[in-house]
C-alpha positions as CSV (number, residue, x, y, z in Angstrom):
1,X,-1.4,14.2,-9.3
2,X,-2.4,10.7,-10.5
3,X,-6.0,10.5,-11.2
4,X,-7.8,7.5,-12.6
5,X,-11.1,7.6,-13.8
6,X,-13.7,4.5,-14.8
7,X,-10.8,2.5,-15.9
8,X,-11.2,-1.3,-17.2
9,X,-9.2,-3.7,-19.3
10,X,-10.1,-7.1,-20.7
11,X,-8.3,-10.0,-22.0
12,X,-10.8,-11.7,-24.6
13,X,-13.7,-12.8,-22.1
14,X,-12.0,-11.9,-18.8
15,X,-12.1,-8.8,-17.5
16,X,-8.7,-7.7,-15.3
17,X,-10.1,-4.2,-14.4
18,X,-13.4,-3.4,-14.0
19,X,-14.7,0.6,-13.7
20,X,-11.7,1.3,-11.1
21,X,-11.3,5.4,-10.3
22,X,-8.9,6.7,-7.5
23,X,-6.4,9.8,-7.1
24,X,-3.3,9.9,-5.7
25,X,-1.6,13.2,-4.4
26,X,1.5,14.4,-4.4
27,X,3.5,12.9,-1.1
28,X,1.5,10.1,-0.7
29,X,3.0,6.6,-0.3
30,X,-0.4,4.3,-1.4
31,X,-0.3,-0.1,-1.3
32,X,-2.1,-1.7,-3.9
33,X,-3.2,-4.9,-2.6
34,X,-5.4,-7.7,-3.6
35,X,-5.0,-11.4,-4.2
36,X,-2.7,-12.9,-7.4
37,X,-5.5,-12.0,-10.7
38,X,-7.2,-9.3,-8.6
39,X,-5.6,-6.7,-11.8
40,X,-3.0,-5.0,-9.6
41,X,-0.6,-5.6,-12.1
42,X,-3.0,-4.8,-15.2
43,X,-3.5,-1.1,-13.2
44,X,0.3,-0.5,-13.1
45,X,0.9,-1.8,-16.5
46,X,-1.8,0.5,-18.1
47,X,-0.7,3.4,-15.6
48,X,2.9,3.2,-17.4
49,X,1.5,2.9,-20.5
50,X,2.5,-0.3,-21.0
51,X,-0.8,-1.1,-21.8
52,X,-4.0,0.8,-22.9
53,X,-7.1,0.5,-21.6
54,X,-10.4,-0.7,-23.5
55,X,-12.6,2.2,-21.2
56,X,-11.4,5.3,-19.1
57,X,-8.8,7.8,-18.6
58,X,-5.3,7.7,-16.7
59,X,-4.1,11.3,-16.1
60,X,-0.5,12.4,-14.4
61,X,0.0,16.0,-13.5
62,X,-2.8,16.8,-15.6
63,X,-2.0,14.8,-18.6
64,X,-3.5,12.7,-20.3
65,X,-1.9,9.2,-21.0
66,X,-3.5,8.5,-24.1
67,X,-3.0,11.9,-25.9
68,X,0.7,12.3,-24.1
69,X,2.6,9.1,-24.0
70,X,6.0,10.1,-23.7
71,X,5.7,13.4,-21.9
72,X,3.8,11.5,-19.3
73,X,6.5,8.2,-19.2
74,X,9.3,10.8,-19.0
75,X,7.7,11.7,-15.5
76,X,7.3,8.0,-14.4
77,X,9.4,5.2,-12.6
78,X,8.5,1.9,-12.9
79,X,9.5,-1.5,-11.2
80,X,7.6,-4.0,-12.3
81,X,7.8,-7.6,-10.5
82,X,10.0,-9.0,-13.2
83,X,13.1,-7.1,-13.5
84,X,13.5,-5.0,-16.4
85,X,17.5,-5.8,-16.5
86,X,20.1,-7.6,-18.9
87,X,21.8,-10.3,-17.2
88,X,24.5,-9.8,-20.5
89,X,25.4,-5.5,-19.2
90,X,27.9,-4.3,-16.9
91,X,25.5,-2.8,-14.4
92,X,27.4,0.6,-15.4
93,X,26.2,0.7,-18.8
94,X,22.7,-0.6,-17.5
95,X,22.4,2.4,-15.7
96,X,23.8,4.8,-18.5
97,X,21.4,2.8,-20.7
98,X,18.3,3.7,-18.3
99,X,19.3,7.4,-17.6
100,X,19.2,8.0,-21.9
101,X,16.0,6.1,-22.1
102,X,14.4,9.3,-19.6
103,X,16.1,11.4,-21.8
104,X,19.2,12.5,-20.3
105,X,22.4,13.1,-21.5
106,X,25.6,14.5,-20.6
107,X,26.7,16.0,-17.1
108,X,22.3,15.6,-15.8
109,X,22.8,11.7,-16.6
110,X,26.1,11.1,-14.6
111,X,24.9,13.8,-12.0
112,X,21.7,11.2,-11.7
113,X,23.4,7.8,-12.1
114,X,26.0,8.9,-9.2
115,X,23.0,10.0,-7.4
116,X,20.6,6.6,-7.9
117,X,24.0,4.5,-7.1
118,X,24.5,6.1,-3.5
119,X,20.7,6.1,-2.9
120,X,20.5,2.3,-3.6
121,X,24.2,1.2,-2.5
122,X,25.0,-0.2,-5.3
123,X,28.7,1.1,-6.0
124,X,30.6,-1.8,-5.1
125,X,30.2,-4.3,-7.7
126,X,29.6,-1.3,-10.3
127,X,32.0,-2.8,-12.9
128,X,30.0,-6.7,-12.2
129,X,27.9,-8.1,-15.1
130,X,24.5,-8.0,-14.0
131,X,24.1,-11.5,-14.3
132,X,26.7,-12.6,-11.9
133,X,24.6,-10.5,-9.1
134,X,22.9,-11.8,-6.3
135,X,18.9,-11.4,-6.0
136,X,18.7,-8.9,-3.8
137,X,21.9,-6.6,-5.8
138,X,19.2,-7.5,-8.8
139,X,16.5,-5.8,-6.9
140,X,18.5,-3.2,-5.9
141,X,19.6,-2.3,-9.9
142,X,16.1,-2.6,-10.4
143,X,15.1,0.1,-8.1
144,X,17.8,2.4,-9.5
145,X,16.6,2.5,-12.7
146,X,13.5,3.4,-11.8
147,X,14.4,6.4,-9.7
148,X,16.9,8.0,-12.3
149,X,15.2,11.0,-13.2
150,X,13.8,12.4,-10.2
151,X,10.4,10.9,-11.2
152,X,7.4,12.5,-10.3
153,X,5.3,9.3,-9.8
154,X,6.8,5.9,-8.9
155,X,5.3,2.7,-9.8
156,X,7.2,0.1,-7.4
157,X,5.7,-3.9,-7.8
158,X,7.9,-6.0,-5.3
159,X,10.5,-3.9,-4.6
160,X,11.7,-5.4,-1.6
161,X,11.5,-9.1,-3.4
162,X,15.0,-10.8,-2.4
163,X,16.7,-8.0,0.4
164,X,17.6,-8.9,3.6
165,X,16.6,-7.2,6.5
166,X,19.2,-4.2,6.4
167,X,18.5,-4.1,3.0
168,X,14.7,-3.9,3.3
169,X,14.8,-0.7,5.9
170,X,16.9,1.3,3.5
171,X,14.6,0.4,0.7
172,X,12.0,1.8,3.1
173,X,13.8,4.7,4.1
174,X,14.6,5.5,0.1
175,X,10.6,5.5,-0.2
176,X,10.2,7.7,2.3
177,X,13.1,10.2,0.8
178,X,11.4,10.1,-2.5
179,X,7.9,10.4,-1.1
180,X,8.6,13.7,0.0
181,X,8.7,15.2,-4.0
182,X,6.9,12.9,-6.0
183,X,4.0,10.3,-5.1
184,X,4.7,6.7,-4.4
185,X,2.6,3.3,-5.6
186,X,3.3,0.2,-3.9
187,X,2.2,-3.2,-4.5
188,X,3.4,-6.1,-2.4
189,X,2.1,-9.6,-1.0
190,X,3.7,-8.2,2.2
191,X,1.2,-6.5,4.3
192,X,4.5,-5.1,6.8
193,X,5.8,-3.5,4.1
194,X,2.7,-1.4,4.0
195,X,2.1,-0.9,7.3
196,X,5.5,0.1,7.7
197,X,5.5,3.2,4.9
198,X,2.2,3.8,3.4
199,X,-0.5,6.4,4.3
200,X,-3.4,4.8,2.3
201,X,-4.1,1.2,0.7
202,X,-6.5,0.6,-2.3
203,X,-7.6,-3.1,-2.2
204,X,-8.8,-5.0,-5.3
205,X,-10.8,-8.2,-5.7
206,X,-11.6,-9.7,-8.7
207,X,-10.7,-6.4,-10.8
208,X,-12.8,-4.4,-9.4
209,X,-11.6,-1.3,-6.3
210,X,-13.4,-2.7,-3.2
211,X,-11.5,-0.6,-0.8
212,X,-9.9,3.0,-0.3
213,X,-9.2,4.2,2.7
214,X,-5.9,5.9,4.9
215,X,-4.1,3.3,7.3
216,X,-5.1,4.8,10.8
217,X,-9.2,4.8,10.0
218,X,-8.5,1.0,9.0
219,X,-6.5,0.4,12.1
220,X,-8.7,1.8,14.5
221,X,-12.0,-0.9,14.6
222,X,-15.3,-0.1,16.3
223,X,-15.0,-2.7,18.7
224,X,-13.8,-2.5,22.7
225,X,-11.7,-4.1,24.9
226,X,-12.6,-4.4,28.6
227,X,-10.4,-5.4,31.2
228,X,-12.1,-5.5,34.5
229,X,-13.2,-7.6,37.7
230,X,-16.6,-7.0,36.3
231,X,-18.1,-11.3,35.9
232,X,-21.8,-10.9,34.5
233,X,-22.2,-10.5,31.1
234,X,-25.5,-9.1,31.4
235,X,-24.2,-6.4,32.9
236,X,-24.0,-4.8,29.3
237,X,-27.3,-4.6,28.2
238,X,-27.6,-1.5,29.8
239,X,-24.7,0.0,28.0
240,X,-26.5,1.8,24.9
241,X,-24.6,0.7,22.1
242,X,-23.2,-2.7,22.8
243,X,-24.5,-5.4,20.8
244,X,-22.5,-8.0,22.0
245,X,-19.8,-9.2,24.8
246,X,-18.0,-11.9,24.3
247,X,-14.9,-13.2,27.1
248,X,-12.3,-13.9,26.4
249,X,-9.1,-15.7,28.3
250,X,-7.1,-14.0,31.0
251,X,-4.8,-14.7,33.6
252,X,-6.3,-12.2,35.6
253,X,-9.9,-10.3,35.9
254,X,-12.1,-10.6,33.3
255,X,-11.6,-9.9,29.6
256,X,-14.3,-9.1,27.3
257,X,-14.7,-8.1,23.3
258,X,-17.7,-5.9,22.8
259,X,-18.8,-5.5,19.7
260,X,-20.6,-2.3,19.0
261,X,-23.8,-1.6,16.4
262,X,-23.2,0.6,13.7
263,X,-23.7,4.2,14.6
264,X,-22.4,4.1,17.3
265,X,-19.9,6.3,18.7
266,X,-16.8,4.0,20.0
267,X,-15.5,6.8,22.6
268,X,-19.2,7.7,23.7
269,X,-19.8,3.9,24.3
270,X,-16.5,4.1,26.2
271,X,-17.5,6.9,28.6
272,X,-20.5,5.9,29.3
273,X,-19.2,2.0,30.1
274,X,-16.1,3.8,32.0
275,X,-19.0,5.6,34.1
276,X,-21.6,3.0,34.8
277,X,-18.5,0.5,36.3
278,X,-17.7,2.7,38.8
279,X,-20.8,3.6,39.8
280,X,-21.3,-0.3,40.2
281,X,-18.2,-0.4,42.3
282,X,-16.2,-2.6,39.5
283,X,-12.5,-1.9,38.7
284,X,-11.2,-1.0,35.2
285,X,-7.8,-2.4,34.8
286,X,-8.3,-1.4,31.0
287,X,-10.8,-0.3,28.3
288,X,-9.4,0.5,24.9
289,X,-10.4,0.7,21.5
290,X,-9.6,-2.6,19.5
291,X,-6.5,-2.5,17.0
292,X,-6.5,-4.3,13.6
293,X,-4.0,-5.2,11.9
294,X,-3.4,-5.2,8.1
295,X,-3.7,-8.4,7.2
296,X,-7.1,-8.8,9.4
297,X,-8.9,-6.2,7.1
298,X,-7.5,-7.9,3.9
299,X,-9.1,-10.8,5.0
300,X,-12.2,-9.6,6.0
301,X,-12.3,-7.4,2.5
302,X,-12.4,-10.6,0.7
303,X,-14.1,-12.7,2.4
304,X,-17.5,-10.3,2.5
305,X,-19.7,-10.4,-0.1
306,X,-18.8,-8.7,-3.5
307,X,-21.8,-5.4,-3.8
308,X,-21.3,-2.8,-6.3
309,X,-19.9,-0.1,-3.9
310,X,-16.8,0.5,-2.6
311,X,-15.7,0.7,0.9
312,X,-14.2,3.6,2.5
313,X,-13.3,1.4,5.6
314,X,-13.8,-1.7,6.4
């Protein structure tokens, strides 16, 4: 649906975006993460056409950017972290202003300013200058100008920026809604937000893609945890597999992190561990694959050393 190929984009000497290619189906909800000047903003710009790029090719349900502008921005939404809204509009005409910019006119635009008004909850201060709205009402305008249209590929930056809690699980379920007809790319400095609706996160550093790869393989590390009345650490060198056991604190038992060698199959390591305690007479009170967390691989993503490939997993 979206496919990027060998995409870059400098400004004089610096270079925002270096060689980056991905695709993105329809029905996927992707994050784009990656520290402040890591180019996440340069890909969504050039993505919207906003900007062009100096090398490579942007191409949405099998268009080209380049050679179809308009056809292709007709099929887009876009939020971009500064609000594209005038504080001067009643947020009524904004809207009716937004629909005609996709193109729509008549009975279609009021059918899908009616529709983006319910989706967002906006209605109640419909008749309010936009500039007399609070932050998260901004946000929320914001959001419904991007999703007039029924676009087919939705470019959110932020768009939880200023909502509440309430607020911020509607915005997710809205996601989730639109998810299920067009595809959906997020970029946030919020790592819930991703791990609360997203399937797959690209993460860049320094311009350049370092990692694709689908939520549950990055969740699911190679290392164990052992919780057992097992106390001799030695006891693991004869578990093929295990490079290393470290304890850890407990109030009861003994806890260890072991940390597996590459190759290695996590669930074959924990069968034959599960086996070789019992036949030592120990007692498992657990053993369990360890869980990351989001914001663990983002910081272990940039803090390895930059190589020329990217990761598939961290």
């Amino acid at each position: 649906m979206l496919r990027i190929e060998h995409l870059s984009r400098a400004y004089g000497n610096f270079v925002a975006v270096d060689d980056v290619s991905f695709s993105i189906e329809k029905g996927e909800i992707v994050g784009l993460l990656g520290h402040n000047g890591a180019g996440k903003t340069t890909i969504m710009k050039m993505i919207s056409g906003y900007l062009e790029p100096n090398r490579g090719r942007i191409e949405i349900n099998g268009l080209e950017i380049g050679a179809a502008r308009e056809a292709v921005q007709q099929q887009l939404g876009y939020l971009p972290e500064t609000l594209p809204i005038y504080p001067e509009m009643i947020m009524a005409d904004y809207l009716d202003y937004a629909a005609s910019l996709k193109g729509l006119r008549g009975d279609h635009a009021r059918t899908e300013i009616h529709r983006v008004i319910q989706a967002t909850d906006i209605g109640a201060k419909l008749l309010a200058p936009i500039a007399t709205l609070s932050r998260g009402y901004k946000q929320r305008v914001g959001v419904a100008q991007a999703i007039i249209g029924n676009p087919s590929l939705l470019i959110l930056d932020e768009p939880t920026n200023g909502l509440d809690p309430t607020q911020t699980q509607h915005m997710r379920e809205l996601i989730r809604q639109i998810a299920k007809n067009a595809t959906v790319m997020l970029s946030t400095h919020i790592m819930q937000e991703v791990d609360a609706i997203c399937d797959r996160v690209l993460i860049m550093r320094s311009g350049r893609l370092v990692l694709d790869a689908k939520l549950e393989e990055l969740r699911r590390s190679q290392n164990l945890l052992l919780h057992s009345d097992l106390d001799d650490e030695k006891f693991f060198h004869n578990i093929s597999g295990i490079k290393k056991a470290s304890p850890l604190p407990t109030d009861s038992g003994h806890l260890y992190h072991l940390s597996l060698y590459p190759g290695f199959d996590a669930t074959q390591v924990s069968a034959e561990l599960a086996r070789t305690l019992i036949e030592n007479g120990n007692s498992i009170y657990e053993l369990k694959r360890e869980q990351r967390d989001l914001e663990a691989v983002f910081r272990e993503v940039n803090e390895q050393p930059m190589t020329g490939e990217l990761n598939h997993a961290a």
